[in-house]
VMD Tcl script that draws the C-alpha trace (Angstrom):
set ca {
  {115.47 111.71 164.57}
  {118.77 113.39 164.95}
  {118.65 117.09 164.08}
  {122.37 117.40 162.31}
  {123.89 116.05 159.39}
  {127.05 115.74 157.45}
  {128.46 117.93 154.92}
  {127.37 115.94 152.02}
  {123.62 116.63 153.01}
  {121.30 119.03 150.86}
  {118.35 120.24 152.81}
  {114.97 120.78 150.75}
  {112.54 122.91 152.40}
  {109.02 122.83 151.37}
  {106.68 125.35 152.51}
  {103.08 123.92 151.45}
  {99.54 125.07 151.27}
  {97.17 125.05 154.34}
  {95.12 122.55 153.40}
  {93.17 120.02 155.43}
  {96.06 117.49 154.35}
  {98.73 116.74 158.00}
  {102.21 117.38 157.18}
  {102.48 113.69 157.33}
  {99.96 113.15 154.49}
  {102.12 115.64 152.57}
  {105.49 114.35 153.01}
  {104.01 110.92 151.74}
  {102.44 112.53 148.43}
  {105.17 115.12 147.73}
  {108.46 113.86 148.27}
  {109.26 110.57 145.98}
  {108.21 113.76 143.07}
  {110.44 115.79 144.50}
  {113.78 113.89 145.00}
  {113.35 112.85 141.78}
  {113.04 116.63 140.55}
  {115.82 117.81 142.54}
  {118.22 114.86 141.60}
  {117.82 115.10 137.85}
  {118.18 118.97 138.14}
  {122.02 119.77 136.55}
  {122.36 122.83 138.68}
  {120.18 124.63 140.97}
  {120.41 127.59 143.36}
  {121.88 127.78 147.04}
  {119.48 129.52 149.28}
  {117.49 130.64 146.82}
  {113.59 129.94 146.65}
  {112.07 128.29 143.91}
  {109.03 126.63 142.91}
  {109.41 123.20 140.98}
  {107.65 121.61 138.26}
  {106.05 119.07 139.44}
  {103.16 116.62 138.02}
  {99.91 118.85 137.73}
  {98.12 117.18 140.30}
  {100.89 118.20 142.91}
  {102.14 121.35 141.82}
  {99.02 123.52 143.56}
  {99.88 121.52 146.95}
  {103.23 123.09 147.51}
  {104.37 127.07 147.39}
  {107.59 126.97 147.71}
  {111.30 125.11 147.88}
  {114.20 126.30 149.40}
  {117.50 124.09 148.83}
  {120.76 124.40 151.46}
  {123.98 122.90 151.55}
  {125.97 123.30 154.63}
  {129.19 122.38 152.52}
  {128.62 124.97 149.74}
  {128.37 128.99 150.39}
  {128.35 129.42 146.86}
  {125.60 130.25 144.34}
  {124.82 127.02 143.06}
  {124.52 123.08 144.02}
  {125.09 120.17 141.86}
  {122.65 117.62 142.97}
  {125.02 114.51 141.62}
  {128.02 115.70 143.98}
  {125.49 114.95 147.09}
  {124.16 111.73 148.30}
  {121.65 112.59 151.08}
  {118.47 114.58 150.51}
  {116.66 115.80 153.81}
  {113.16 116.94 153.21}
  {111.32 119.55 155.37}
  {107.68 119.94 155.02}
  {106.17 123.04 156.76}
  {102.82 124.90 156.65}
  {103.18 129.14 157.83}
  {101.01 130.38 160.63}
  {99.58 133.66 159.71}
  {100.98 136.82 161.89}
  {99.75 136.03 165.30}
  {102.48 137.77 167.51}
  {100.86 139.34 170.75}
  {100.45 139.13 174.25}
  {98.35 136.36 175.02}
  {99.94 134.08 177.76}
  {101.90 136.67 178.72}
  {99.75 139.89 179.44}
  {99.80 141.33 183.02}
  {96.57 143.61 182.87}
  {94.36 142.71 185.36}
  {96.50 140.05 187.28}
  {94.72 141.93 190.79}
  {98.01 142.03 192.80}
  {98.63 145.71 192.35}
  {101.49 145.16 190.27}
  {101.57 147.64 186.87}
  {99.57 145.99 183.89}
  {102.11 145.56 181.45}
  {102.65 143.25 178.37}
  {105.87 141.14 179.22}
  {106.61 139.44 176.20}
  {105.27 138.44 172.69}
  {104.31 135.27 171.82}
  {104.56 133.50 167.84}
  {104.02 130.45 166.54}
  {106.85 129.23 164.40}
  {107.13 128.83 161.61}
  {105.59 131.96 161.23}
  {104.57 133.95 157.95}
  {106.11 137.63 159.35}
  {109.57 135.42 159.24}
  {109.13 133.70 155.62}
  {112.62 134.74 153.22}
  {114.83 136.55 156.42}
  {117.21 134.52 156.78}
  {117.62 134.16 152.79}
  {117.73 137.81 153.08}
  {120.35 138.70 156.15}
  {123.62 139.13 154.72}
  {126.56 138.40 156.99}
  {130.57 137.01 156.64}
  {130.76 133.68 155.15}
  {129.29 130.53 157.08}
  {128.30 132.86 160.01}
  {124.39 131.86 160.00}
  {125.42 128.48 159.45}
  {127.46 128.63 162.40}
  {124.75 129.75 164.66}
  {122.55 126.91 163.57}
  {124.90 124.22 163.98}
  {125.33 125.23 167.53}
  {121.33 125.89 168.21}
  {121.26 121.93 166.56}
  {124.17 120.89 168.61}
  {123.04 121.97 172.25}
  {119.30 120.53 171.02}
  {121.10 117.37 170.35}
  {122.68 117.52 173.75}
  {119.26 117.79 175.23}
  {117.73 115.12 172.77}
  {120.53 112.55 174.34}
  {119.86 113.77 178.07}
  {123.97 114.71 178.22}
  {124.04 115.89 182.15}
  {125.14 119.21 182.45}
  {127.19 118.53 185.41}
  {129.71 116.67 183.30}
  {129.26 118.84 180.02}
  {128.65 122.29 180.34}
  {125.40 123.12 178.21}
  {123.23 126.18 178.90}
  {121.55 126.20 175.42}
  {121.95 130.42 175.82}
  {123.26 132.04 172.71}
  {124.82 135.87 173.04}
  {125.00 138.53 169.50}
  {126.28 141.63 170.53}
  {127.94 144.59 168.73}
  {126.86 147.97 167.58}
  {123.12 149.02 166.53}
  {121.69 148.27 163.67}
  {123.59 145.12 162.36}
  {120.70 142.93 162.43}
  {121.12 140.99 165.58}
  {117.31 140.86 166.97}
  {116.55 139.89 163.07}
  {119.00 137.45 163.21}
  {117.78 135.64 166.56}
  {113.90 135.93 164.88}
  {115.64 133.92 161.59}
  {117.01 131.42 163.74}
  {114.26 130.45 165.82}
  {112.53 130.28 162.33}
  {114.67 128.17 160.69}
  {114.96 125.92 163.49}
  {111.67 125.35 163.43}
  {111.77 123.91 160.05}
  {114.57 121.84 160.90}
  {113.05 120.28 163.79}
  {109.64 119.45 162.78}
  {109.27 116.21 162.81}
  {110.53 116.29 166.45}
  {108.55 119.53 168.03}
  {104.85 119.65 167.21}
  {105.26 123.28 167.89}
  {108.15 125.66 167.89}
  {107.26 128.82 169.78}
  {108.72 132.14 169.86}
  {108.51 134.14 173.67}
  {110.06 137.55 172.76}
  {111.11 139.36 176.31}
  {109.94 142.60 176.80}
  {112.87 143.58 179.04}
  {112.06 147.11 179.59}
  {108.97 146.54 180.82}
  {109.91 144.04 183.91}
  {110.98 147.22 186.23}
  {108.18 148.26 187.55}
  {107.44 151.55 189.45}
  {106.46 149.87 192.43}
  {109.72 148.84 195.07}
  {110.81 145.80 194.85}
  {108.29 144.30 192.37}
  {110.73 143.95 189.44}
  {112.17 140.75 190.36}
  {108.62 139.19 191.27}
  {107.62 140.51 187.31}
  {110.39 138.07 186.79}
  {109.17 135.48 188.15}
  {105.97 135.10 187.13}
  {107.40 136.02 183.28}
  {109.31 132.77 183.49}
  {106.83 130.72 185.21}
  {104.46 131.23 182.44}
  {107.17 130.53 180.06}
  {107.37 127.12 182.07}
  {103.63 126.31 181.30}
  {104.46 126.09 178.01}
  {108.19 124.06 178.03}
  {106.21 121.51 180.22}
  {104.48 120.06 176.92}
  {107.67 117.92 175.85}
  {105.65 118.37 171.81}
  {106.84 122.17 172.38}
  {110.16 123.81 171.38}
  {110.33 126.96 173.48}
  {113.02 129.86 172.12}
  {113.25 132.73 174.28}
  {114.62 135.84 172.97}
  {115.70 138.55 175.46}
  {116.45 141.93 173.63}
  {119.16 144.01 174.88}
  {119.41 141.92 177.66}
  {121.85 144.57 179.36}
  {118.57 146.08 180.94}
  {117.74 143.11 182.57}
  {121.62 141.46 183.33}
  {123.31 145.21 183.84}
  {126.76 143.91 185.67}
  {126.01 144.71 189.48}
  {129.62 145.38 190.07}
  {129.06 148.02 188.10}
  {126.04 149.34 190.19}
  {126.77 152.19 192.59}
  {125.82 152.56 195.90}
  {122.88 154.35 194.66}
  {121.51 152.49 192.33}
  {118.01 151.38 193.54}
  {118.28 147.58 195.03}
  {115.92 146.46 192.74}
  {118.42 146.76 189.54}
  {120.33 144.10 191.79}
  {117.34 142.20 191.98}
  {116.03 141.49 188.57}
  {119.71 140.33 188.03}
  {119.40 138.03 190.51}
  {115.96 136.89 189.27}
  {117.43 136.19 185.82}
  {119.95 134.30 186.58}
  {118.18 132.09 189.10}
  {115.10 131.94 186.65}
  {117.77 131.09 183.76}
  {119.20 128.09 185.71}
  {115.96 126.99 186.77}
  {114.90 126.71 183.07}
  {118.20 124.81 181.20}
  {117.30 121.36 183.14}
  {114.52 121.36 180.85}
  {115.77 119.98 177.39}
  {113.24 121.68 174.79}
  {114.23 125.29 175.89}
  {116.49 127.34 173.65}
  {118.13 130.95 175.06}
  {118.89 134.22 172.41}
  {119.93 137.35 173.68}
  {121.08 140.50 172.18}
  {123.23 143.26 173.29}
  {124.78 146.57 171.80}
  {126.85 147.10 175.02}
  {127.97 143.57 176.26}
  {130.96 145.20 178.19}
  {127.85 145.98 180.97}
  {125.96 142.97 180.90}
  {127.19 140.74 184.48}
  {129.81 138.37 184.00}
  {127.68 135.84 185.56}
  {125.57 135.85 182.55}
  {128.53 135.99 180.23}
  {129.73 132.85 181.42}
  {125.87 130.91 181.24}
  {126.30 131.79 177.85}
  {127.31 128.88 175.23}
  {128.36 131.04 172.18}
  {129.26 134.55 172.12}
  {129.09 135.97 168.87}
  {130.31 139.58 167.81}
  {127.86 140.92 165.00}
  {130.06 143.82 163.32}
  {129.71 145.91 160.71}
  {129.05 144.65 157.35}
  {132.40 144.25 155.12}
  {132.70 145.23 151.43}
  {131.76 141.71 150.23}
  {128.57 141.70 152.47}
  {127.64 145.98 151.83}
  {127.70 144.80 147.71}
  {125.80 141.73 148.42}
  {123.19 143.81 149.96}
  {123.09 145.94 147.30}
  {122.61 143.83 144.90}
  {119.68 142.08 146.80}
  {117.70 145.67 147.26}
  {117.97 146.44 143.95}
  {116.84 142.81 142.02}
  {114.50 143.20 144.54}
  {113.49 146.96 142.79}
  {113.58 145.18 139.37}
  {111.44 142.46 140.25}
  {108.21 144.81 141.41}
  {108.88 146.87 138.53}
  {110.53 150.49 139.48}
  {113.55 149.37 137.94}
  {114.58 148.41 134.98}
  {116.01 145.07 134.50}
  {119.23 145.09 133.75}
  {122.21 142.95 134.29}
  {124.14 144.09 137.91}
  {127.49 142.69 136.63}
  {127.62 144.08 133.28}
  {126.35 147.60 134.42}
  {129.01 147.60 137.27}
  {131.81 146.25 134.79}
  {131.20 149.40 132.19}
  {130.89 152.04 135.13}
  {131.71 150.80 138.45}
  {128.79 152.21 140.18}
  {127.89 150.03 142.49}
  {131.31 149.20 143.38}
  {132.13 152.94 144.28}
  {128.65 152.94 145.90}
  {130.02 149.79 148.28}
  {133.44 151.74 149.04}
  {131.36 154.74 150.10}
  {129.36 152.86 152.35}
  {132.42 151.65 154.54}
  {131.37 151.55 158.40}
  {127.50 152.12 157.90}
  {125.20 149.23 159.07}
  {123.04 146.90 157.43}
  {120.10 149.05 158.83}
  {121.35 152.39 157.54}
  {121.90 150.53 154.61}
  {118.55 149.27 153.63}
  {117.01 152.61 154.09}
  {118.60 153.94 151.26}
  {116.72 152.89 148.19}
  {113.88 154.44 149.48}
  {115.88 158.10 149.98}
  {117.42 157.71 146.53}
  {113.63 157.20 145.13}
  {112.98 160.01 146.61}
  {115.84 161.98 145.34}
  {114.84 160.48 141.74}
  {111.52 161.27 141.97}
  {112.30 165.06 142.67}
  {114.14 165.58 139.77}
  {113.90 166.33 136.43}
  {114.20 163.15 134.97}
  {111.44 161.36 136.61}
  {108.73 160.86 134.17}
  {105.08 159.08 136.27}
  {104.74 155.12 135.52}
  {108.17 155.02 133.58}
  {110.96 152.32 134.92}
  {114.16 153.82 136.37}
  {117.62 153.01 134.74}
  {119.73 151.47 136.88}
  {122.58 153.66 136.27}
  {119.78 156.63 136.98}
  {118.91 154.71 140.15}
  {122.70 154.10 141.42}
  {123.21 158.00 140.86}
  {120.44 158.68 143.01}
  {121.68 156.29 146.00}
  {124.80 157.75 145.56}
  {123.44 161.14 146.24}
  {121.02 160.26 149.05}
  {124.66 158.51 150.69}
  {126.49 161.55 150.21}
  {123.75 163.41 152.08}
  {123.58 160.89 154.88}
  {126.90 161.01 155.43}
  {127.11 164.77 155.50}
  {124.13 164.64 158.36}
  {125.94 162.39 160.19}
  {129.00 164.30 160.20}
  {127.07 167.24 161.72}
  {125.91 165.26 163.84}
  {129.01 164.31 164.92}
  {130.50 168.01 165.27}
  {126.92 168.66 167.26}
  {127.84 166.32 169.78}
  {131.67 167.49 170.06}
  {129.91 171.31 170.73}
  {127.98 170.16 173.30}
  {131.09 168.62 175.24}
}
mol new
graphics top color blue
foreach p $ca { graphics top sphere $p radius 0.5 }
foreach p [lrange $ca 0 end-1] q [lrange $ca 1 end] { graphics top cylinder $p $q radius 0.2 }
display resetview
């Protein structure tokens, strides 16, 4: 089954119970009632969850529908303007991540005991709603699938790589706290959904890069080694779809141009394991690469040019700082310590989440997302706060406001701290 499609194509995702029923058995008992749901639907939601209503005796089987169009960014999709419906059925595994295959204690070489990487099985319940929920420039997740899809296709048709460069290694990098590692995690996620009916089993190896140097000389690149050998064990089931993620993969590809005369041999070593180990892996086809980086301008240009796709991750725009807004605070309203109340018509009266947005110019997604919780706790310490009433939005947005004003003012000390100490 080919993993891409055409523009016209509206993916259904359907996350169902765990029930003794295959994914097979599902499919065959859930999806004539829902194409005929979703096609006689006038207008439903893009990338929004929902649950249909389906015949009684189906409904309890499934938990939950997602619908995408790679055509339409927008808010809503007309199910008459599309002709193709592509179903995926998926069951979550419950939070499983951990060591497992990949713990070091008591290995009896002498080598440090360390954990060197994480292990999940995808599609896994820790990931359920974050790509939904990761707020970036226009068609920018969509872009990052297409290419995962692309270079699995690649694989899929056995392309040789001598002819067609294809390393299946995917590079985010830019400053802290936009999201990248999140947005790797989503990926691997949503790929697994995608692929399912091609990969028995989608897992997730999640490099512990910091803890392949170890305090014994030399040792470092063996950690290597043995790190990707085990990840071998499991691409050699052709039922598995392996995604490696390598976190701030500077530590382990620092540019040895860059390396003084000084720096231990070792550094130069682990770079040199990488890259061997990476080319090693990419002539198997069910392997996918995802690195992250805040400081690509030190990562080796050897690994800069195995990668496919190198995609700068900025900061978030005005469009993207409302949208995020917006999401925190219907999420608020929905568990009850808001209010509900209508974002548009609140912001069309007295603009304050729009002046909010301008303020937040240049923070990251991160900073972001802690705020809510600071401006409960600015509410909370007030006068107004009244125990088990509902804020007010406008209340609320007044108390962001004020827990951004005193963010920024720390990090402008901050800022004159560092300056001092120069």
């Amino acid at each position: 089954m080919s993993f891409l499609s055409n523009s016209s194509t509206v993916h259904v995702e359907v996350r169902v119970k765990c029930l003794n029923l295959g994914l097979g058995d599902m499919r065959d008992r859930l999806e004539p009632a829902l194409k005929t749901y979703v096609q006689s639907a006038r207008n439903l939601p893009h990338n929004v969850p929902l649950i249909p209503t389906l015949p009684e005796e189906k409904s309890p089987l499934v938990e939950n529908v997602l619908l995408e169009c790679d055509s339409d960014g927008g808010q809503q999709i007309n199910p008459s303007s599309h002709n193709k419906f592509r179903f995926h059925f998926y069951k979550l595994h419950p939070t499983n991540a951990g060591a497992g295959l990949f713990d070091e204690s008591g290995n009896g070489d002498g080598i440090d005991s360390v954990i060197a990487a994480h292990h999940v099985l995808l599609p896994a319940s820790q990931f359920e709603g974050l790509w939904e929920n990761l707020i970036y420039e226009s068609g920018l997740k969509e872009k990052l699938l297409k290419f995962a899809l692309s270079a699995l296709s690649f694989s899929q048709h056995q392309v040789d790589t001598n002819v067609i460069a294809c390393n299946r290694l995917l590079l985010l990098h830019g400053p802290p706290g936009t999201g990248k590692t999140s947005l790797c995690k989503a990926l691997t996620q949503k790929l697994a959904i995608r692929t399912q009916e091609s990969y028995a089993y989608t897992h997730l190896v999640e490099i512990n890069s910091h803890s392949l140097f170890s305090k014994w000389f030399s040792e470092s690149g063996k950690l290597v080694a043995r790190l990707f050998s085990k990840i071998a064990e499991l691409v050699a089931d052709r039922n598995n779809l392996v995604c490696v993620l390598i976190d701030e993969v500077e530590s382990l590809a620092y540019a040895r141009s860059a390396m003084s005369s000084n720096e231990p041999r070792d550094a130069m070593r682990v770079v040199n394991a990488v890259l061997t180990q990476l080319d090693d892996i990419k002539t198997c086809s069910n392997v996918l690469i995802l690195a992250t980086s805040n400081l690509a301008q030190t990562i080796d240009l050897a690994f800069l040019d195995r990668a496919d796709i190198r995609q700068y991750i900025g900061l978030p725009g005005l469009p993207a700082i409302r949208s995020i807004y917006k999401s925190m605070l219907n999420e608020l309203m929905s568990k009850g310590i808001l209010q509900r109340e209508d974002l548009e018509t609140e912001d069309a009266e007295e603009g304050l989440l729009s002046n909010l947005a301008e303020m937040s110019s240049g923070l990251s997604g991160r900073t972001l997302r802690k705020l809510p919780l600071l401006a409960h706790t600015q509410y909370t310490s007030s006068q107004l706060y009244e125990e088990n009433e509902k804020i007010s939005l406008s209340d609320f947005l007044d108390a962001m406001r004020l827990a951004l004003e005193q963010h920024l003012g720390e990090q402008r000390l901050l800022k004159l701290e560092s300056l001092e100490q120069l």
